[in-house]
SEFIZA-3560 file (N, C-alpha, C; in Angstrom, 3 decimals):
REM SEFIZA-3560
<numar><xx>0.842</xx><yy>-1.181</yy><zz>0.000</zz><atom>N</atom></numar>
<numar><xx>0.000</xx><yy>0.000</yy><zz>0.000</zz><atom>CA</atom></numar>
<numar><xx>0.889</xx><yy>1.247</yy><zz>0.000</zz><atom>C</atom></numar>
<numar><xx>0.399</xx><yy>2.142</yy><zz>-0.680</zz><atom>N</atom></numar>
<numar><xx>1.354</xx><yy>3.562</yy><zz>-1.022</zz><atom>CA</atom></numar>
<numar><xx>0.960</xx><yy>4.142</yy><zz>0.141</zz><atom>C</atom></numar>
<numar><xx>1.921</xx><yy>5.095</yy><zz>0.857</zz><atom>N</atom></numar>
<numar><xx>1.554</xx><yy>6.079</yy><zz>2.008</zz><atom>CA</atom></numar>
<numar><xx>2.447</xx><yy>7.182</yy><zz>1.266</zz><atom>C</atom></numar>
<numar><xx>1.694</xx><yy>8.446</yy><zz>1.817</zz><atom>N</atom></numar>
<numar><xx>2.349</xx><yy>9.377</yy><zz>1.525</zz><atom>CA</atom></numar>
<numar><xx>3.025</xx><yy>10.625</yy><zz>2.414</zz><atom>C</atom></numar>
<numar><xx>3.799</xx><yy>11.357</yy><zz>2.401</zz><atom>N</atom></numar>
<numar><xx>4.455</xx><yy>12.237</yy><zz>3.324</zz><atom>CA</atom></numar>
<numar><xx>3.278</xx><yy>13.576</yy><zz>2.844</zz><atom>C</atom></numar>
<numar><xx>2.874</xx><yy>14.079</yy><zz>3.521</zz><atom>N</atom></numar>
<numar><xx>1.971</xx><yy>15.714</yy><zz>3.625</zz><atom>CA</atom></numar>
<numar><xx>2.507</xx><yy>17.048</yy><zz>4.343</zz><atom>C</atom></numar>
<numar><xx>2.757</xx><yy>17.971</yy><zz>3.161</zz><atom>N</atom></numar>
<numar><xx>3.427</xx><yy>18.886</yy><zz>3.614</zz><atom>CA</atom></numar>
<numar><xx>2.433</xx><yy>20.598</yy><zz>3.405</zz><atom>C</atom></numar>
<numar><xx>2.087</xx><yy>21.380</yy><zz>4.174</zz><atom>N</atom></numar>
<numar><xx>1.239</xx><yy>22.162</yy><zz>4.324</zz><atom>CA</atom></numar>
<numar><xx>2.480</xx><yy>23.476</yy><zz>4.339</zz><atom>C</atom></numar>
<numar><xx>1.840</xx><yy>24.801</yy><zz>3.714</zz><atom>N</atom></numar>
<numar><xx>3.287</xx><yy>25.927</yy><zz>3.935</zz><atom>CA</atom></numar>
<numar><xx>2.219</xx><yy>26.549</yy><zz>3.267</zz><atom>C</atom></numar>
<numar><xx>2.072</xx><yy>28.091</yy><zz>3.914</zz><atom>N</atom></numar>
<numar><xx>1.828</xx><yy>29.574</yy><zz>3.917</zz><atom>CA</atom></numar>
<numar><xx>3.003</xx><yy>30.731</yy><zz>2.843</zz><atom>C</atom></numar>
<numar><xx>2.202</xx><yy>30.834</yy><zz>1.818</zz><atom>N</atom></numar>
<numar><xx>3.485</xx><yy>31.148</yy><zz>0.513</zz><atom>CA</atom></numar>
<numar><xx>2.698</xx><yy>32.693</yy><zz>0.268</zz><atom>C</atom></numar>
<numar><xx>3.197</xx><yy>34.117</yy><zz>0.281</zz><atom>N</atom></numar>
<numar><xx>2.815</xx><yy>34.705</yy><zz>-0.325</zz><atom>CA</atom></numar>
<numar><xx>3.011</xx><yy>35.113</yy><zz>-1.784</zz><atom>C</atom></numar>
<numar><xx>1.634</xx><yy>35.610</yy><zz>-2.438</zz><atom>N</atom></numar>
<numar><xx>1.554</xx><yy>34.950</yy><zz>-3.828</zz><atom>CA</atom></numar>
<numar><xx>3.285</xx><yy>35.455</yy><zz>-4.815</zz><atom>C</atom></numar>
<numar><xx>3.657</xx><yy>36.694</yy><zz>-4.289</zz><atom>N</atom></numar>
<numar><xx>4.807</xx><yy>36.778</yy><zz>-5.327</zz><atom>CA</atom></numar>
<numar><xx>5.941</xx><yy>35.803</yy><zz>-5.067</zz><atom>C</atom></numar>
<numar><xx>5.802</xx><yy>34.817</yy><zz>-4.383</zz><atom>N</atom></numar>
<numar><xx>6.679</xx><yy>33.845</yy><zz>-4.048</zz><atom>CA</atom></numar>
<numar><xx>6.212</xx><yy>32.129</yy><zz>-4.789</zz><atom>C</atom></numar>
<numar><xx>5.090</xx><yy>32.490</yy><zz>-5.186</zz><atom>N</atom></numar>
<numar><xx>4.529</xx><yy>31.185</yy><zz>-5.324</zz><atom>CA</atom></numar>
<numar><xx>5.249</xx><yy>30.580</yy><zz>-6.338</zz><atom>C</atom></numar>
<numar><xx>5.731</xx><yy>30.913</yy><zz>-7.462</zz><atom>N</atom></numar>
<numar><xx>6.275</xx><yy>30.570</yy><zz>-8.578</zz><atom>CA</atom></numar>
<numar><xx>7.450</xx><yy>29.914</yy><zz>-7.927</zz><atom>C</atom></numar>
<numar><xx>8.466</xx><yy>30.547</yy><zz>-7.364</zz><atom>N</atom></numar>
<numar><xx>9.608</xx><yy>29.572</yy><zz>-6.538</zz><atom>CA</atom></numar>
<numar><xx>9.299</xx><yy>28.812</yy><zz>-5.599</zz><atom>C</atom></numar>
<numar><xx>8.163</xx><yy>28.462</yy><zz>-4.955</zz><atom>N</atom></numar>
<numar><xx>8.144</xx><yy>27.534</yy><zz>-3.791</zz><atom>CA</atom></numar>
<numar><xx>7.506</xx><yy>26.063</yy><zz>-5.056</zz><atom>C</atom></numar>
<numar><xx>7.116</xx><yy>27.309</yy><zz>-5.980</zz><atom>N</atom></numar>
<numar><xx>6.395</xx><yy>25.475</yy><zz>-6.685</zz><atom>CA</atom></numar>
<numar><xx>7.095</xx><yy>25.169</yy><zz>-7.414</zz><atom>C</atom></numar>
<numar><xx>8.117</xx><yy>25.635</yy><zz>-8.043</zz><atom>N</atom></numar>
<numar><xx>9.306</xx><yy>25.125</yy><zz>-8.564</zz><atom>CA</atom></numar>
<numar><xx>10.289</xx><yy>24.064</yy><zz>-7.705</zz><atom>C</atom></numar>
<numar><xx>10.674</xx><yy>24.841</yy><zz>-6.579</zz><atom>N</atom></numar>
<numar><xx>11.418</xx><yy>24.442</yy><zz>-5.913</zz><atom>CA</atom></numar>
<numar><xx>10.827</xx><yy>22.795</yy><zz>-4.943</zz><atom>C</atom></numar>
<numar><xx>9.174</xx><yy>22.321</yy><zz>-4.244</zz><atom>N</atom></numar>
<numar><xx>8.624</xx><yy>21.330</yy><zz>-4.254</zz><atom>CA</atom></numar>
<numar><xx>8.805</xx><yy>20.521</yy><zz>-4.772</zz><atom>C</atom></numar>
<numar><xx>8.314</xx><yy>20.906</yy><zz>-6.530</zz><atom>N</atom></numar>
<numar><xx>8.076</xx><yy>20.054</yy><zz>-7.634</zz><atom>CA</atom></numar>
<numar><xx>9.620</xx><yy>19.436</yy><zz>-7.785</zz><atom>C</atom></numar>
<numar><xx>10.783</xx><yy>19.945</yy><zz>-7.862</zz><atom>N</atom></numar>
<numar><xx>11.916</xx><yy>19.182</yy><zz>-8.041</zz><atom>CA</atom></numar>
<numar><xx>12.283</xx><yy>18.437</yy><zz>-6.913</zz><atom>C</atom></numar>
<numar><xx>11.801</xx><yy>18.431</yy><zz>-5.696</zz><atom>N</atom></numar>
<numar><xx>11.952</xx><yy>17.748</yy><zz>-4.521</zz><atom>CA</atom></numar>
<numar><xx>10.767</xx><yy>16.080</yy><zz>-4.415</zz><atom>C</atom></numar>
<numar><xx>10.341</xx><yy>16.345</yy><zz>-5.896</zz><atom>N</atom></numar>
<numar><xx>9.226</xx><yy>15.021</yy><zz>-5.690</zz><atom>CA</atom></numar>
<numar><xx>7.776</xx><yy>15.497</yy><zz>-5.480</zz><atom>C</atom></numar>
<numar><xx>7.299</xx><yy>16.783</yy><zz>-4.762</zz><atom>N</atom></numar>
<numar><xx>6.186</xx><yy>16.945</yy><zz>-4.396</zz><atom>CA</atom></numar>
<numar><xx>5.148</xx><yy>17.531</yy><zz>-5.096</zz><atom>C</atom></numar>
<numar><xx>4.075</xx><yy>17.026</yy><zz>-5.074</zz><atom>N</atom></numar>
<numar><xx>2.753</xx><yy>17.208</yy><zz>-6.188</zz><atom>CA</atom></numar>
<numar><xx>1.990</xx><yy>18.081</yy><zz>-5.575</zz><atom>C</atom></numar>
<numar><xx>1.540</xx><yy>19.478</yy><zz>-5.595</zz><atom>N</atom></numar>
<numar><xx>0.491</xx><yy>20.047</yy><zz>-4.875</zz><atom>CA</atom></numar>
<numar><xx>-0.458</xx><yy>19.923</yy><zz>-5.473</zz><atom>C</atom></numar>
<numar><xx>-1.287</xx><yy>19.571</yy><zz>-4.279</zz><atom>N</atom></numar>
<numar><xx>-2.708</xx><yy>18.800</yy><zz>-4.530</zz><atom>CA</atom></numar>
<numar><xx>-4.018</xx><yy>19.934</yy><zz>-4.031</zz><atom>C</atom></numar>
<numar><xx>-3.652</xx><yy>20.905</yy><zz>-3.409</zz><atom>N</atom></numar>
<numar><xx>-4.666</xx><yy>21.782</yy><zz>-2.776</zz><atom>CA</atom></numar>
<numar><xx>-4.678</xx><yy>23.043</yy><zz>-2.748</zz><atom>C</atom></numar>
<numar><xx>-5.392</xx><yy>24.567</yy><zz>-3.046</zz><atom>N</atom></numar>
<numar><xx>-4.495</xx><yy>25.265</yy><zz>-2.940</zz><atom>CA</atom></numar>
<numar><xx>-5.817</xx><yy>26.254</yy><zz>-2.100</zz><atom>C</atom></numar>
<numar><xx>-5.231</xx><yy>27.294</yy><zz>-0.956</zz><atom>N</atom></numar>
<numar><xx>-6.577</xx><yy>27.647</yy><zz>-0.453</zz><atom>CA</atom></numar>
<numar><xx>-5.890</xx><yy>29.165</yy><zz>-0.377</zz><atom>C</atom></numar>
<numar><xx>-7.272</xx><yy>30.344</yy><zz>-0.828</zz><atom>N</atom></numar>
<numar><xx>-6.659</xx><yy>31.463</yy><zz>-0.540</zz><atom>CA</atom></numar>
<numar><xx>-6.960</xx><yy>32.268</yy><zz>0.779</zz><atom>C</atom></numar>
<numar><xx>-5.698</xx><yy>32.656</yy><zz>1.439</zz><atom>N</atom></numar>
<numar><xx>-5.864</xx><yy>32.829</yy><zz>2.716</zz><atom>CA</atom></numar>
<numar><xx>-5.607</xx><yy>34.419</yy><zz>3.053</zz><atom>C</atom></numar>
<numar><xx>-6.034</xx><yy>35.366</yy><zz>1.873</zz><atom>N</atom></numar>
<numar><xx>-6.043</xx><yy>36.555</yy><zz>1.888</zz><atom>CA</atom></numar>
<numar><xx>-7.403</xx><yy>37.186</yy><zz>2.494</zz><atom>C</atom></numar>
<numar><xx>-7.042</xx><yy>37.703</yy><zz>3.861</zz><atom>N</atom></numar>
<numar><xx>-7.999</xx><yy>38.600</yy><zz>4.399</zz><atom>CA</atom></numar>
<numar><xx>-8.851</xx><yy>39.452</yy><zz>3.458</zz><atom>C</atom></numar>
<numar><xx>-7.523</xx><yy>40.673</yy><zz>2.630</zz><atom>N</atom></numar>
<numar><xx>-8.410</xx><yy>41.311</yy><zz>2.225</zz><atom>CA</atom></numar>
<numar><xx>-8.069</xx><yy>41.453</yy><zz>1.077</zz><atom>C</atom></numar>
<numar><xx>-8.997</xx><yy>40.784</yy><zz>-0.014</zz><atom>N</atom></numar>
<numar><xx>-8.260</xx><yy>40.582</yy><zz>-1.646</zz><atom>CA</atom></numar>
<numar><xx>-7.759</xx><yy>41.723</yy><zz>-2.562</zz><atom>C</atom></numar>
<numar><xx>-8.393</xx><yy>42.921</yy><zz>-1.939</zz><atom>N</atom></numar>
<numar><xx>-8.015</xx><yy>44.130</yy><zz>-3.013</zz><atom>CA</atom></numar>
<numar><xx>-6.463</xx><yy>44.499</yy><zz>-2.267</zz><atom>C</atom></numar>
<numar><xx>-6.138</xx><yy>43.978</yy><zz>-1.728</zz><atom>N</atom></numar>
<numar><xx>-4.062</xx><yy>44.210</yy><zz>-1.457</zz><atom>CA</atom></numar>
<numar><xx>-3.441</xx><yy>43.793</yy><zz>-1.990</zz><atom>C</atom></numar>
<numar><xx>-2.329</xx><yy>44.927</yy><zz>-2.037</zz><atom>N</atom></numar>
<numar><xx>-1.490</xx><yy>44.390</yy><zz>-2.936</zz><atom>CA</atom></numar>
<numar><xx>-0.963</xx><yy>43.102</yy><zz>-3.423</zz><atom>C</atom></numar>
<numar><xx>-0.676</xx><yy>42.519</yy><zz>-4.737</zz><atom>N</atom></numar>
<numar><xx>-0.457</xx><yy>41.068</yy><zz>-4.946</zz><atom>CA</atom></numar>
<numar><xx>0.736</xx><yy>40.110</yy><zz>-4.005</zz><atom>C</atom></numar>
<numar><xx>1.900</xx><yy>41.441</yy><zz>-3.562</zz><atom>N</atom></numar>
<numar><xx>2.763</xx><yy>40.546</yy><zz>-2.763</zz><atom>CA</atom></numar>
<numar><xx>2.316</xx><yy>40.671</yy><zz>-1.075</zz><atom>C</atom></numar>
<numar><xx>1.126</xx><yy>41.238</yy><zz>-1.059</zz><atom>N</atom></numar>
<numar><xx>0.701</xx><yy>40.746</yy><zz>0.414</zz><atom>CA</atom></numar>
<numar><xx>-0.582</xx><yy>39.343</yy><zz>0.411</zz><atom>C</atom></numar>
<numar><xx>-1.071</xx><yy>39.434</yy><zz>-0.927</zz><atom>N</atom></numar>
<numar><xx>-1.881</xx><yy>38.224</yy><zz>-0.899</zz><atom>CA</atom></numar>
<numar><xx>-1.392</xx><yy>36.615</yy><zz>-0.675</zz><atom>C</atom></numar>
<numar><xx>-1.757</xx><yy>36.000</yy><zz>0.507</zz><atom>N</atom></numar>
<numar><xx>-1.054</xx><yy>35.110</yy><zz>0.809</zz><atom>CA</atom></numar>
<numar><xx>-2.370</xx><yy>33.721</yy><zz>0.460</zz><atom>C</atom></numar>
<numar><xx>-1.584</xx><yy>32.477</yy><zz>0.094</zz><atom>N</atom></numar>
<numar><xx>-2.259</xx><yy>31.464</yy><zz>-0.164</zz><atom>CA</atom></numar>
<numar><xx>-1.555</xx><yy>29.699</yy><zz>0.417</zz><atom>C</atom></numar>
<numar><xx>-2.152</xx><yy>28.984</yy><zz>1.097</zz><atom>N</atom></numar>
<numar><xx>-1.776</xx><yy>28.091</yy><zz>1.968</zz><atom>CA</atom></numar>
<numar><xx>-2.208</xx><yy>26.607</yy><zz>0.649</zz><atom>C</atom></numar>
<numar><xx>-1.115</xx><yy>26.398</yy><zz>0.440</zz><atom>N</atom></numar>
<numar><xx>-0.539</xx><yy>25.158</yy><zz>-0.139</zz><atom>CA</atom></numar>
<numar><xx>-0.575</xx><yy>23.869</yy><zz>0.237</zz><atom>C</atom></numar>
<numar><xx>-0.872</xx><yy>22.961</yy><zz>-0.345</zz><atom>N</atom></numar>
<numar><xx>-0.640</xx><yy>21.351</yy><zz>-0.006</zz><atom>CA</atom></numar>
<numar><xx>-0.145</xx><yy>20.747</yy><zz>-0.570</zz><atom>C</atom></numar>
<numar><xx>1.119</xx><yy>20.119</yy><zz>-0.088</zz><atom>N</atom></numar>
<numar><xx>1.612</xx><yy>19.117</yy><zz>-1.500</zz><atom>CA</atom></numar>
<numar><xx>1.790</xx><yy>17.547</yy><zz>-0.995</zz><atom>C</atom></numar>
<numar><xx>1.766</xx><yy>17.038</yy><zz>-1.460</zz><atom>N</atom></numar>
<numar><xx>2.453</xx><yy>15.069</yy><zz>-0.902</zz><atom>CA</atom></numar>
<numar><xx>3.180</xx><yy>14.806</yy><zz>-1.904</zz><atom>C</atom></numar>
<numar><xx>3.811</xx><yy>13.899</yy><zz>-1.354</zz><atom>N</atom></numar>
<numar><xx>4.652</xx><yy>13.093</yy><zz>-1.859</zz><atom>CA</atom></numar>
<numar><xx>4.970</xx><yy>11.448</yy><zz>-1.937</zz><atom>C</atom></numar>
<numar><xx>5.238</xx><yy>10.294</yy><zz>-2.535</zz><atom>N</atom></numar>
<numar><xx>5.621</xx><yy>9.417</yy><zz>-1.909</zz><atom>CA</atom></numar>
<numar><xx>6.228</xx><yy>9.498</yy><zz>-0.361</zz><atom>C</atom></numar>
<numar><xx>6.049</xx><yy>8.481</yy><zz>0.699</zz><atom>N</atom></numar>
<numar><xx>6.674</xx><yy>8.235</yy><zz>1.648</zz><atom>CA</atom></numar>
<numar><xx>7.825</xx><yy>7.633</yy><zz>1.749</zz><atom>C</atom></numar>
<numar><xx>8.906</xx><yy>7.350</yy><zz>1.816</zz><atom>N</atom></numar>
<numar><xx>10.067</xx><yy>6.796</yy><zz>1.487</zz><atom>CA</atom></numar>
<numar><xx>9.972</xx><yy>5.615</yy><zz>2.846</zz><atom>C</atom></numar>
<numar><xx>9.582</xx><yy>5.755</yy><zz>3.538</zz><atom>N</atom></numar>
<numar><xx>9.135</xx><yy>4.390</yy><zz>4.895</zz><atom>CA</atom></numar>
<numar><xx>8.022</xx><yy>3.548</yy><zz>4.728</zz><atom>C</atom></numar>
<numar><xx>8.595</xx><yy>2.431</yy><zz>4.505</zz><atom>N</atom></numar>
<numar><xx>7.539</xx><yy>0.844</yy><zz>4.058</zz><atom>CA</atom></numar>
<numar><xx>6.377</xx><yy>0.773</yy><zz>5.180</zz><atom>C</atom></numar>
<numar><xx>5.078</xx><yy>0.596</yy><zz>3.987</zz><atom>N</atom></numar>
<numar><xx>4.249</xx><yy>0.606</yy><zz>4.826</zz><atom>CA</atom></numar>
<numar><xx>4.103</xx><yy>-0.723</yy><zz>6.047</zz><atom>C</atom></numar>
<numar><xx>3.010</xx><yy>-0.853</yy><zz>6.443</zz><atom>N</atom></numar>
<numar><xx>2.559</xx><yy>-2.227</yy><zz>7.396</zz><atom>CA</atom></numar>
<numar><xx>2.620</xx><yy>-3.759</yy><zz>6.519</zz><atom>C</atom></numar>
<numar><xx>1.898</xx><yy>-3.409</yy><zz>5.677</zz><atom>N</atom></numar>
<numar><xx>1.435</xx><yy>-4.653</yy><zz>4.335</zz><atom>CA</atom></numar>
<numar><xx>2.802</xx><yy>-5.116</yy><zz>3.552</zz><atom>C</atom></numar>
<numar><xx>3.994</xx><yy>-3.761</yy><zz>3.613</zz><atom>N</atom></numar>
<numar><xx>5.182</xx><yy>-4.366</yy><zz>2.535</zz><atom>CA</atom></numar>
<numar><xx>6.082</xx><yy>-4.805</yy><zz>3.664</zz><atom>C</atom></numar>
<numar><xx>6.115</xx><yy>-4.479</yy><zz>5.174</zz><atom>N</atom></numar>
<numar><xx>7.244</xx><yy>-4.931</yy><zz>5.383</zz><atom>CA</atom></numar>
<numar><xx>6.841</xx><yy>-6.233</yy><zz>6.138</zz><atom>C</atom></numar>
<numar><xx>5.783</xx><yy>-7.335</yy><zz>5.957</zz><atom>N</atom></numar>
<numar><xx>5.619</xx><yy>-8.262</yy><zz>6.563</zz><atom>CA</atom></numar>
<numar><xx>6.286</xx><yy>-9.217</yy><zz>6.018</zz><atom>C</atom></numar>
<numar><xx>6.558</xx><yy>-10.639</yy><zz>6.756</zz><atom>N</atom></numar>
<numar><xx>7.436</xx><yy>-11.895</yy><zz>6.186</zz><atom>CA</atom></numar>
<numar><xx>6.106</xx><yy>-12.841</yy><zz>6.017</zz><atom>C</atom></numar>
<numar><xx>5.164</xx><yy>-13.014</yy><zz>5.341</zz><atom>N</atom></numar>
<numar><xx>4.112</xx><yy>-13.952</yy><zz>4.846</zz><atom>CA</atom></numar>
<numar><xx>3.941</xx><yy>-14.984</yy><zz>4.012</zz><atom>C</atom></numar>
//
């Protein structure tokens, strides 16, 4: 059975382009994306948005590491 590692991070938006660059070459798929801007008419580098990404788990699950 696949398990996966879940990683959650607070990116404001003029940053977003390098954090999803930088994930994506680390293995990680963002799967969620939520906008967490109070107040939307501010400026674009204060608009902030909370990210989800997973990844494979690199630690064997219950089911692969049994002797059966």
């Amino acid at each position: 059975m696949q398990t996966w590692e879940h990683r959650q991070l607070d990116v404001p938006e003029n940053e977003m382009e390098q954090v999803l660059q930088s994930f994506g070459q680390n293995g990680r798929e963002l799967v969620s994306v939520i906008d967490e801007t109070i107040d939307p008419s501010r400026q674009t580098d204060r608009r902030m948005y909370r990210l989800f990404f997973k990844r494979p788990s690199s630690e064997v699950g219950p089911e692969e590491n049994s002797e059966d």
